[in-house]
The first five atom37 places (N, CA, C, CB, O) and aatype in JSON, in Angstrom:
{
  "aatype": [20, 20, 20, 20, 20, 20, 20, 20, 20, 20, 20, 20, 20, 20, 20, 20, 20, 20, 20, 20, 20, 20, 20, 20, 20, 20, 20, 20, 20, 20, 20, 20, 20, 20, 20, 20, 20, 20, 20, 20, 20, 20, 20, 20, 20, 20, 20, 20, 20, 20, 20, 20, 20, 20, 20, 20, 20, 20, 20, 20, 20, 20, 20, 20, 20, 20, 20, 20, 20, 20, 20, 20, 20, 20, 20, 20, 20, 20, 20, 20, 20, 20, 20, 20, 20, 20, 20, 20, 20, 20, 20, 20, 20, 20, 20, 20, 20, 20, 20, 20, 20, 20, 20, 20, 20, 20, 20, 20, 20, 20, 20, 20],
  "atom_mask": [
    [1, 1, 1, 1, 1],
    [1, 1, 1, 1, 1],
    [1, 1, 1, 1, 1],
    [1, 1, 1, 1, 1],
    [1, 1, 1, 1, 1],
    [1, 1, 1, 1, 1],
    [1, 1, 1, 1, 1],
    [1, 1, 1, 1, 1],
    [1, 1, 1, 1, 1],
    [1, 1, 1, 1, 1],
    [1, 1, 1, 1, 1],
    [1, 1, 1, 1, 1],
    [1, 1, 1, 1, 1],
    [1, 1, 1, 1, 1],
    [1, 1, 1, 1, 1],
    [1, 1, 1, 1, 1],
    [1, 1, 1, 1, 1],
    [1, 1, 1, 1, 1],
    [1, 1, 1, 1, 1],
    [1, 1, 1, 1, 1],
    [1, 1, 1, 1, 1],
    [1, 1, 1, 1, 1],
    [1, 1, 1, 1, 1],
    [1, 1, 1, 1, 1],
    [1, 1, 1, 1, 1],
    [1, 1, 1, 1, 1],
    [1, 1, 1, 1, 1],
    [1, 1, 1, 1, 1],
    [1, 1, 1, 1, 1],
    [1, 1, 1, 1, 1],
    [1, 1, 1, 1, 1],
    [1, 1, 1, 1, 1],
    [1, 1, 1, 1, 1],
    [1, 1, 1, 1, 1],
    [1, 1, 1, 1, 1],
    [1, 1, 1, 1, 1],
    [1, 1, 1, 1, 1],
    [1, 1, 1, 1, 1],
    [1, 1, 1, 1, 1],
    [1, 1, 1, 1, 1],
    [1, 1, 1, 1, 1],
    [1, 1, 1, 1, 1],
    [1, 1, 1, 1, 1],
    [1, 1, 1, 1, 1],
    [1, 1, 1, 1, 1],
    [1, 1, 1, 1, 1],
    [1, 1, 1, 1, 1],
    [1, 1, 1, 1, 1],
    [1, 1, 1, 1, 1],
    [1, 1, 1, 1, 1],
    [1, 1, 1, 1, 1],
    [1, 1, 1, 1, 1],
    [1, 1, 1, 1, 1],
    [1, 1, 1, 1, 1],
    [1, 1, 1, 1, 1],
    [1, 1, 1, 1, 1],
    [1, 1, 1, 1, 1],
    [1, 1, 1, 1, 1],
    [1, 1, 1, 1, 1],
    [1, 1, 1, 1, 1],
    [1, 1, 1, 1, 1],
    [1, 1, 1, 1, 1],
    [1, 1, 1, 1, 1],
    [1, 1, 1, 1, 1],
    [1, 1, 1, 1, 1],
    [1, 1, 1, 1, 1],
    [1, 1, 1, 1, 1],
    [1, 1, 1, 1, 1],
    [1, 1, 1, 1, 1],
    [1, 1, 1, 1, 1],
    [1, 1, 1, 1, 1],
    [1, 1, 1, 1, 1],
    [1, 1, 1, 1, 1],
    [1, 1, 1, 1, 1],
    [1, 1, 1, 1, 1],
    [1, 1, 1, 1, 1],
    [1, 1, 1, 1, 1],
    [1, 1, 1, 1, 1],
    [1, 1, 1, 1, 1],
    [1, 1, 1, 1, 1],
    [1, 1, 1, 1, 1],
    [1, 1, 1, 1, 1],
    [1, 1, 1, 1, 1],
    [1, 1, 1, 1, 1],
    [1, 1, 1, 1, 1],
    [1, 1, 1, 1, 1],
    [1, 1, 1, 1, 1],
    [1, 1, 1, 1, 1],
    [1, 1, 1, 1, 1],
    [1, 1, 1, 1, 1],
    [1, 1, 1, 1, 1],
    [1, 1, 1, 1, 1],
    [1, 1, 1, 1, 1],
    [1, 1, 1, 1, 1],
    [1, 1, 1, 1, 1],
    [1, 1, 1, 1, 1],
    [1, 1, 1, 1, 1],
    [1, 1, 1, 1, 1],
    [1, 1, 1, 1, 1],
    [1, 1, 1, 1, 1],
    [1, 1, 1, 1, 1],
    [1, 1, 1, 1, 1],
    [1, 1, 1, 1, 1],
    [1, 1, 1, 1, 1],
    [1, 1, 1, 1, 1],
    [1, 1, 1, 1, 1],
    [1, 1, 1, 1, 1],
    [1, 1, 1, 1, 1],
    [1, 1, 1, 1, 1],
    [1, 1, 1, 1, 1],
    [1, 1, 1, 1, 1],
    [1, 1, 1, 1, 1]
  ],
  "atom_positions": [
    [[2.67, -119.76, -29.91], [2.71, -118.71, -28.91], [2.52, -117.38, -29.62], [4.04, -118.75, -28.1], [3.11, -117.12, -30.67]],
    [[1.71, -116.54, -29.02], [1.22, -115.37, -29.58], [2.41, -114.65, -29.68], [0.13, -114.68, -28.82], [3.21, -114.97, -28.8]],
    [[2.95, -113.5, -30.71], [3.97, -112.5, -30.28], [3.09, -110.76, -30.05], [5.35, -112.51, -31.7], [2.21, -110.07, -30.57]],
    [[3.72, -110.77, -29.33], [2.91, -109.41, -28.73], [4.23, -108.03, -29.08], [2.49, -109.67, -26.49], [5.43, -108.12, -28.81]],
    [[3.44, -106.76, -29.79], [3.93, -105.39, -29.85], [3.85, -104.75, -28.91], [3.48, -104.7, -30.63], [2.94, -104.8, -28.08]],
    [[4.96, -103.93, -28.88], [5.39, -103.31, -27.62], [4.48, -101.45, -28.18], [7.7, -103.42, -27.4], [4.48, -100.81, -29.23]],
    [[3.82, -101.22, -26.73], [3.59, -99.93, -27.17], [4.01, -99.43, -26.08], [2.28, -99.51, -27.61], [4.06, -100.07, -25.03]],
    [[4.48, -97.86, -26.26], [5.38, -97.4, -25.19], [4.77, -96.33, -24.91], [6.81, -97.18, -25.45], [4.24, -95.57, -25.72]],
    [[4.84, -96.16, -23.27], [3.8, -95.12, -22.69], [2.84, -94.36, -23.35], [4.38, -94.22, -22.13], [2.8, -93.21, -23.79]],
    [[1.87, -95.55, -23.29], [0.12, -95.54, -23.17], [-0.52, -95.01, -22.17], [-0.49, -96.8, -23.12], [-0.65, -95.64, -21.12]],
    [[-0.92, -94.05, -22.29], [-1.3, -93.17, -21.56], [-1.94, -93.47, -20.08], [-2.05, -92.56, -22.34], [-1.58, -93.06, -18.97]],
    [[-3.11, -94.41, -20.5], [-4.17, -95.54, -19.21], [-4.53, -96.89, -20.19], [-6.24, -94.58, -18.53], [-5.02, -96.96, -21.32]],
    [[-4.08, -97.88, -19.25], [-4.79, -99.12, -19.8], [-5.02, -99.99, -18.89], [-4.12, -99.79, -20.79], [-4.42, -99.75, -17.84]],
    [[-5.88, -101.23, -18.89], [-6.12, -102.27, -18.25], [-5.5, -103.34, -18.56], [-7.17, -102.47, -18.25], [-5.85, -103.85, -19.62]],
    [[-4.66, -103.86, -17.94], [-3.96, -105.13, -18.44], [-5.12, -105.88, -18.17], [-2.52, -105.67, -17.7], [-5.89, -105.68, -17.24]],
    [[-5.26, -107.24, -19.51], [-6.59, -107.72, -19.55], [-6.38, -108.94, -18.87], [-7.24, -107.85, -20.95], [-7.33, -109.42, -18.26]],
    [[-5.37, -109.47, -18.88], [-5.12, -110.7, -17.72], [-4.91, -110.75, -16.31], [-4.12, -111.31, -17.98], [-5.12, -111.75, -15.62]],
    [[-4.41, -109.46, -15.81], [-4.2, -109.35, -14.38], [-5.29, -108.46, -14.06], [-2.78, -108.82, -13.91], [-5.77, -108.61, -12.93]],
    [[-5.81, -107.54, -14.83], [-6.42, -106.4, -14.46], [-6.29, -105.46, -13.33], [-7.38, -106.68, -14.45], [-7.19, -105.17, -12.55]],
    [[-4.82, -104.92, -13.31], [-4.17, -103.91, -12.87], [-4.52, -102.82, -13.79], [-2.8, -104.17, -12.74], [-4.79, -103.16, -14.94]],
    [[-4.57, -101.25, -13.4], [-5.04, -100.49, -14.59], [-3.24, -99.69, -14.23], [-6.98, -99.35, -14.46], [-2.95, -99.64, -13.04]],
    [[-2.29, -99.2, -15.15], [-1.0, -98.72, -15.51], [-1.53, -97.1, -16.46], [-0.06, -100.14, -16.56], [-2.47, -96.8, -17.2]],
    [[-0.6, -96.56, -16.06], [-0.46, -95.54, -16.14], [0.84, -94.62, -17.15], [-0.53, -95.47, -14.95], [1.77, -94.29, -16.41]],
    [[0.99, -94.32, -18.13], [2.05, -94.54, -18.98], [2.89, -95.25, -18.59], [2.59, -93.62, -19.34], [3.8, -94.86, -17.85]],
    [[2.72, -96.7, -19.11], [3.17, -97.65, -19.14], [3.49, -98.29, -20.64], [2.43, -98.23, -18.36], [2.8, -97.82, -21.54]],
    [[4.26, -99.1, -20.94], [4.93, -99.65, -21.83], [3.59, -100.68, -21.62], [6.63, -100.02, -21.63], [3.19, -101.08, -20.53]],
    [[2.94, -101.05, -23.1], [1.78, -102.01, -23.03], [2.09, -102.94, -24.53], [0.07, -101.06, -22.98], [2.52, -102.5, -25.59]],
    [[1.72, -104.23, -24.2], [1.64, -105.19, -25.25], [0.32, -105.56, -25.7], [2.29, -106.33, -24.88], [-0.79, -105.39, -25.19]],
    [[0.71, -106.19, -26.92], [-0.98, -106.29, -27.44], [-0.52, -107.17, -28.6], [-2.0, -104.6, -28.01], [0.69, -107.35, -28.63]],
    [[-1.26, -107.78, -29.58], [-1.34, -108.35, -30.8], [-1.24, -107.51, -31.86], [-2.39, -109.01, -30.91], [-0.74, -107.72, -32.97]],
    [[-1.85, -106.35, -31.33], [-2.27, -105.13, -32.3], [-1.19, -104.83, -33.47], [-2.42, -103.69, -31.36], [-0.04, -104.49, -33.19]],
    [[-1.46, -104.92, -34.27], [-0.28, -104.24, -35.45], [0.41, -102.69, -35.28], [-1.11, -104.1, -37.0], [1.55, -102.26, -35.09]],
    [[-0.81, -102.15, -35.42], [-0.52, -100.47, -34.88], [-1.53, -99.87, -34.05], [-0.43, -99.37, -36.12], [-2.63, -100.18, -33.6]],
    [[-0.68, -98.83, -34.02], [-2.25, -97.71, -32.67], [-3.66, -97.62, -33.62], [-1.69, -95.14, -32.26], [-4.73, -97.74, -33.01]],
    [[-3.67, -97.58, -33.99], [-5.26, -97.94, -35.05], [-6.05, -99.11, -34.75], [-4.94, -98.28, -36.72], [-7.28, -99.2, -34.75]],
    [[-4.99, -100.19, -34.44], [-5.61, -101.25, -33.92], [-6.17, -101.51, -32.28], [-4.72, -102.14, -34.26], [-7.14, -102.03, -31.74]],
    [[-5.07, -100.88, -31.91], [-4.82, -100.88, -30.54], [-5.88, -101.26, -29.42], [-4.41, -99.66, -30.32], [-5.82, -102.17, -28.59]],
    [[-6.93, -100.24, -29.64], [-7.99, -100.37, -28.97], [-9.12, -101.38, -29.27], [-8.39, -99.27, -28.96], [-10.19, -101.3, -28.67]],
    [[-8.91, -102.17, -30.06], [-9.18, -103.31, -30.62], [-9.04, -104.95, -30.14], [-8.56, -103.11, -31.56], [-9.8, -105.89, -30.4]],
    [[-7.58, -104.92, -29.22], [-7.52, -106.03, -28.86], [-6.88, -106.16, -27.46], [-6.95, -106.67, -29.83], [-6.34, -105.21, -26.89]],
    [[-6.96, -107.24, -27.01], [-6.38, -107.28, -25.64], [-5.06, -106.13, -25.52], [-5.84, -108.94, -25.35], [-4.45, -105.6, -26.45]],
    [[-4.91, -105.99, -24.24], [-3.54, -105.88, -23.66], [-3.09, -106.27, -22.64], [-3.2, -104.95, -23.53], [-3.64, -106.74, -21.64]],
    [[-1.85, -106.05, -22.93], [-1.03, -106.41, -21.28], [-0.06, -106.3, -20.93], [-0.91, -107.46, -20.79], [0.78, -106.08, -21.8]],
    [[0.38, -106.36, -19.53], [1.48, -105.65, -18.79], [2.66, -106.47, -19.17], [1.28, -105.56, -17.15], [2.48, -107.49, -19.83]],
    [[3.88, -106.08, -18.78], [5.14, -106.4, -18.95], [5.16, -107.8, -18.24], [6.12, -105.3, -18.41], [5.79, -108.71, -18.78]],
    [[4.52, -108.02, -17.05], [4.22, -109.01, -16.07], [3.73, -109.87, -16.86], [3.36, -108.68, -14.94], [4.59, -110.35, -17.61]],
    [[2.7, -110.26, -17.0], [1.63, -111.0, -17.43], [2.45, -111.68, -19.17], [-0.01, -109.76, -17.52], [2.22, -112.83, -19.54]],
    [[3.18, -110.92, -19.8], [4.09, -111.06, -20.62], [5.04, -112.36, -20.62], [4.72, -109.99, -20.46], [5.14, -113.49, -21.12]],
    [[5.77, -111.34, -19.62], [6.66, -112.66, -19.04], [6.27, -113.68, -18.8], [7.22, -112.6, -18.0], [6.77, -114.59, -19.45]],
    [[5.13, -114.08, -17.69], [4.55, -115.05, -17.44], [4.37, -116.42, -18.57], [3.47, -114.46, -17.03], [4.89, -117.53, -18.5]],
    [[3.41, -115.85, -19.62], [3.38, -115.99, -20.81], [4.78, -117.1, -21.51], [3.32, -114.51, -21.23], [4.84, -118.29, -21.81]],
    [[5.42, -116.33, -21.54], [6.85, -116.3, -22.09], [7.79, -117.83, -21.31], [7.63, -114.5, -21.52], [8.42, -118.53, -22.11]],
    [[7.8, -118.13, -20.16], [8.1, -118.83, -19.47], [6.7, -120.06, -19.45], [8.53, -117.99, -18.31], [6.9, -121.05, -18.75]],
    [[5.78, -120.0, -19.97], [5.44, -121.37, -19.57], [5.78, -122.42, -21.08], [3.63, -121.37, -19.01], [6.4, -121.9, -22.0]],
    [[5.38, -123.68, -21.17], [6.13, -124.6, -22.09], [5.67, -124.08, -23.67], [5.69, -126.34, -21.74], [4.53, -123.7, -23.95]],
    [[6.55, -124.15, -24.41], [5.73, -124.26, -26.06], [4.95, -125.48, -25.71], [6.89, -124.58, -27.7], [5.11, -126.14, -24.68]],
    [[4.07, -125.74, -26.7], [2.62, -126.51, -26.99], [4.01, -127.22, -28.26], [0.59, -125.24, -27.69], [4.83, -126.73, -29.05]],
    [[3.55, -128.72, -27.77], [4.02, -129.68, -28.99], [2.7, -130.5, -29.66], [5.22, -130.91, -28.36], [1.57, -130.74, -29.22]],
    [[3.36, -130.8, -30.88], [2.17, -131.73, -31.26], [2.63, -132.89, -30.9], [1.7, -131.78, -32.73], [3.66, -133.3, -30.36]],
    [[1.17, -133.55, -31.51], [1.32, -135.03, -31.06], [1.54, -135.79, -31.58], [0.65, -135.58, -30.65], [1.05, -136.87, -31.25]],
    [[2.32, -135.71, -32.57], [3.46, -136.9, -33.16], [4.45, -137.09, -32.52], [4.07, -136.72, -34.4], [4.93, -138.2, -32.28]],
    [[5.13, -135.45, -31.97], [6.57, -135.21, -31.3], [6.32, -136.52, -30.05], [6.84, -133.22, -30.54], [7.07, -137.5, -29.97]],
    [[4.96, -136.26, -29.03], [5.03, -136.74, -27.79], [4.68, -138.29, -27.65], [4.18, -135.93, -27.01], [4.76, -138.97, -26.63]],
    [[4.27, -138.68, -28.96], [3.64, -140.39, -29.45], [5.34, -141.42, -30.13], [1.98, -140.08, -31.43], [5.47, -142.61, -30.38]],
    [[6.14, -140.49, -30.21], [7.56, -141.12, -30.39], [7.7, -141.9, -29.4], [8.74, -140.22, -30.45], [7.89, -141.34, -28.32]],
    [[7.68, -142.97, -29.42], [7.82, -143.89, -27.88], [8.87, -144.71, -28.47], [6.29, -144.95, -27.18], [9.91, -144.85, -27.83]],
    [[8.68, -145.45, -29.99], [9.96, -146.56, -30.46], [8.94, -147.74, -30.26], [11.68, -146.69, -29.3], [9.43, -148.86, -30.28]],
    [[7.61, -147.63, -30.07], [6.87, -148.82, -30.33], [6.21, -148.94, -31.75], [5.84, -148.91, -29.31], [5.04, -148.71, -32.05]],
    [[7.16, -149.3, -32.48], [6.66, -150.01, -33.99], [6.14, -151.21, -33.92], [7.74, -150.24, -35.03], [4.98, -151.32, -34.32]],
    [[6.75, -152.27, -33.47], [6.07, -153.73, -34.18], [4.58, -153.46, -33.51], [6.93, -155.57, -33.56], [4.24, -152.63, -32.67]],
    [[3.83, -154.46, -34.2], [2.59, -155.09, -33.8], [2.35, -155.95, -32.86], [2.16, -155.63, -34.62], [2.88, -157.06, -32.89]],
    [[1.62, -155.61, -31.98], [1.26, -156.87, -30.64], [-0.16, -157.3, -30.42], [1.64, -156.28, -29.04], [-0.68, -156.76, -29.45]],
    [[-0.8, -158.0, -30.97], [-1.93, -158.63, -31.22], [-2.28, -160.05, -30.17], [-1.78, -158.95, -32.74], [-1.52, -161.02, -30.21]],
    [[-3.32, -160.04, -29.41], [-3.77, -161.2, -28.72], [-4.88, -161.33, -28.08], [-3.05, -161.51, -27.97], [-5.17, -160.28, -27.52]],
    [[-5.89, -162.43, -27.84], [-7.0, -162.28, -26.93], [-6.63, -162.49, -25.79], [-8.03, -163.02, -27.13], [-5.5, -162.9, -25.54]],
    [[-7.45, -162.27, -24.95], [-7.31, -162.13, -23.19], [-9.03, -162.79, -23.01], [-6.99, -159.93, -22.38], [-10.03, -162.79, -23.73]],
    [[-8.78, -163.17, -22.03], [-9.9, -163.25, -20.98], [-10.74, -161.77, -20.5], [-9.16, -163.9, -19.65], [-10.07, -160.8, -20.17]],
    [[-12.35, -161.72, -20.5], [-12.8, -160.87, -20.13], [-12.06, -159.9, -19.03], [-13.78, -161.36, -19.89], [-11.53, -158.82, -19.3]],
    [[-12.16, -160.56, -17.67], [-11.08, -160.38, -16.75], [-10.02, -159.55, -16.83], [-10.6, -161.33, -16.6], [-9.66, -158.51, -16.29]],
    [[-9.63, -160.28, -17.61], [-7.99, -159.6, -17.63], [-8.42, -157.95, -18.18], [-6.62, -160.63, -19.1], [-8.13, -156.88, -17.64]],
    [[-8.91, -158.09, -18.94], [-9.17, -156.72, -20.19], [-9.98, -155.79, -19.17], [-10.37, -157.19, -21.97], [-9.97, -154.58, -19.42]],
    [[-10.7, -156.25, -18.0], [-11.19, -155.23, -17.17], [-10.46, -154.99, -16.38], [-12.22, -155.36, -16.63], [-10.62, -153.83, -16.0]],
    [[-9.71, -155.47, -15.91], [-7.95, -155.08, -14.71], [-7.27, -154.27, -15.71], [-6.52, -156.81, -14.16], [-7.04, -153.09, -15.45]],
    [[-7.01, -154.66, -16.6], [-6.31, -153.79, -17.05], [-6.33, -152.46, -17.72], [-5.91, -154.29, -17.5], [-5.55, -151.52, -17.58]],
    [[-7.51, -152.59, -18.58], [-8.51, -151.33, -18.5], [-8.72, -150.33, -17.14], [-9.91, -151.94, -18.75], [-8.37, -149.15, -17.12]],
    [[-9.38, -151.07, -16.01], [-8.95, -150.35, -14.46], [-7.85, -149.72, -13.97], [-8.94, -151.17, -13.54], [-7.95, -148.62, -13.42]],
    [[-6.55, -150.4, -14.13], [-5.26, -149.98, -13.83], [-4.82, -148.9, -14.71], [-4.35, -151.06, -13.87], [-4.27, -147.97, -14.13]],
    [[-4.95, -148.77, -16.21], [-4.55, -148.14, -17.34], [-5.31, -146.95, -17.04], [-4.81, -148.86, -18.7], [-4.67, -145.91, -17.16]],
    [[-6.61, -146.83, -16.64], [-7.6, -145.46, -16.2], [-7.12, -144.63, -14.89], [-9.25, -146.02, -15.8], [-7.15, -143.4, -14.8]],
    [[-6.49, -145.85, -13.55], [-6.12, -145.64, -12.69], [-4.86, -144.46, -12.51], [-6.01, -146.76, -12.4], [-4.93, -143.42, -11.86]],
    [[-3.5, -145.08, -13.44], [-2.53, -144.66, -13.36], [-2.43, -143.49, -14.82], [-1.62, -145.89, -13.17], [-1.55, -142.68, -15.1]],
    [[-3.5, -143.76, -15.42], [-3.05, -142.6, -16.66], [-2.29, -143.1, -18.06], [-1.91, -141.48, -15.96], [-1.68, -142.45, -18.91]],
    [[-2.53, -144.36, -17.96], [-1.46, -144.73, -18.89], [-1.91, -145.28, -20.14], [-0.58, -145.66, -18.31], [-3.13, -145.34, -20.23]],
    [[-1.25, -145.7, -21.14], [-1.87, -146.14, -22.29], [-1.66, -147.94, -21.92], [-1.03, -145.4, -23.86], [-0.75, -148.29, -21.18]],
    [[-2.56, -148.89, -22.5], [-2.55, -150.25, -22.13], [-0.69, -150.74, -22.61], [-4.05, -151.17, -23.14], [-0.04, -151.32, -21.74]],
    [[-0.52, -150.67, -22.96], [0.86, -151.11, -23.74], [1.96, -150.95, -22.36], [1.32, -149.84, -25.36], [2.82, -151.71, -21.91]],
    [[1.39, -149.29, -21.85], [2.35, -148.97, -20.98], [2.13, -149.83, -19.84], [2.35, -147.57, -20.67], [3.17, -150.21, -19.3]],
    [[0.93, -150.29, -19.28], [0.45, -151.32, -18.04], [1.56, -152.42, -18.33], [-1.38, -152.03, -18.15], [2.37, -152.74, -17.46]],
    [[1.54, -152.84, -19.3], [1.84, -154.2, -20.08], [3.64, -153.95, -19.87], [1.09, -154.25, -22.1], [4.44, -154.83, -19.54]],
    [[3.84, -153.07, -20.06], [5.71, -152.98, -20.44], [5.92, -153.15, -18.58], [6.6, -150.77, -21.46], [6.51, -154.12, -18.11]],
    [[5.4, -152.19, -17.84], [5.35, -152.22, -16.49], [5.46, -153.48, -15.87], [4.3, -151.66, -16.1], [6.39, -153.73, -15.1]],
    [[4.4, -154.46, -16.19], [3.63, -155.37, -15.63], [5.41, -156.29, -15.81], [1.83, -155.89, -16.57], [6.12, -156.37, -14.8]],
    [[5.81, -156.77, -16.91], [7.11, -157.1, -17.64], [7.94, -156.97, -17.07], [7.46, -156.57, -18.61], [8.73, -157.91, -16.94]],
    [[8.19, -155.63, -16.39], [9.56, -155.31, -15.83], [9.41, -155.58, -14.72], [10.12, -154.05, -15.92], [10.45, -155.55, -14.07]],
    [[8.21, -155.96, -14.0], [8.11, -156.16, -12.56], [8.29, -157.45, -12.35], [6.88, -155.74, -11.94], [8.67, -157.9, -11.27]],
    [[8.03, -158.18, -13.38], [7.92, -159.52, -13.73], [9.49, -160.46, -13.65], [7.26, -159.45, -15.27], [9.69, -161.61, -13.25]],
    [[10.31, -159.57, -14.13], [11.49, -160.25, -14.83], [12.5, -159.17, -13.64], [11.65, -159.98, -17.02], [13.68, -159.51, -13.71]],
    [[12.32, -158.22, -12.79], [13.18, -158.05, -11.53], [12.74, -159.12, -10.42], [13.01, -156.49, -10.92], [13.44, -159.45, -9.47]],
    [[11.5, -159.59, -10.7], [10.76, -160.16, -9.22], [11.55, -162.1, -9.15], [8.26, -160.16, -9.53], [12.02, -162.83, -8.28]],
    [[11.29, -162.17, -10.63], [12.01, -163.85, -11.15], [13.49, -163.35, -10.9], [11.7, -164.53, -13.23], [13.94, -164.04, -9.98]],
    [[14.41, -162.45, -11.32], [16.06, -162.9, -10.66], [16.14, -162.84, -9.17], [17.36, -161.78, -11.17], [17.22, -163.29, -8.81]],
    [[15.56, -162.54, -8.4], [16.14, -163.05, -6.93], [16.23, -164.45, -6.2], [15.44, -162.4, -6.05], [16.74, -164.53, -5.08]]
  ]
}
């Protein structure tokens, strides 16, 4: 997430994301100093916030932690590998996840 400098009543600017134009207004930017200033985006206190409130960005090791270590290896029937391929595209999911699903539906549906 970018951190943005505070510059304090700036005479006229365009906030570059909303494009409201402010009027000595308190303005943010990347900019290091007023030298830079006119150099790079800005923006309003609004547009800031906004900013500020949506999620940090994770990588993708953090979100691939699932706890599926072992190895699961097997052939299938053409068939099968196109249903399930279909369903896995359908719902968004990775094949493993069809498969854990498919399992649990499997083993509530057999105790009654």
């Amino acid at each position: 997430m970018k951190t943005f400098n505070r510059f304090p009543k700036v005479e006229d600017f365009t906030c570059d994301n909303c494009r409201v134009r402010f009027y000595e207004k308190t303005a943010y930017s990347v900019a290091r100093n007023w030298g830079d200033f006119d150099y790079y985006p800005t923006y309003c206190i609004n547009c800031v916030k906004a900013n500020e409130n949506q999620p940090k960005k994770l990588d993708k090791r953090t979100l691939n932690k699932t706890g599926r270590i072992h190895q699961f290896g097997t052939r299938v029937r053409k068939e099968f590998l196109k249903k399930l391929k279909k369903l896995a595209r359908q719902e968004k999911l990775k094949y493993v996840e069809v498969l854990e699903r498919a399992l649990d539906y499997y083993g509530e549906r057999n105790k009654k």
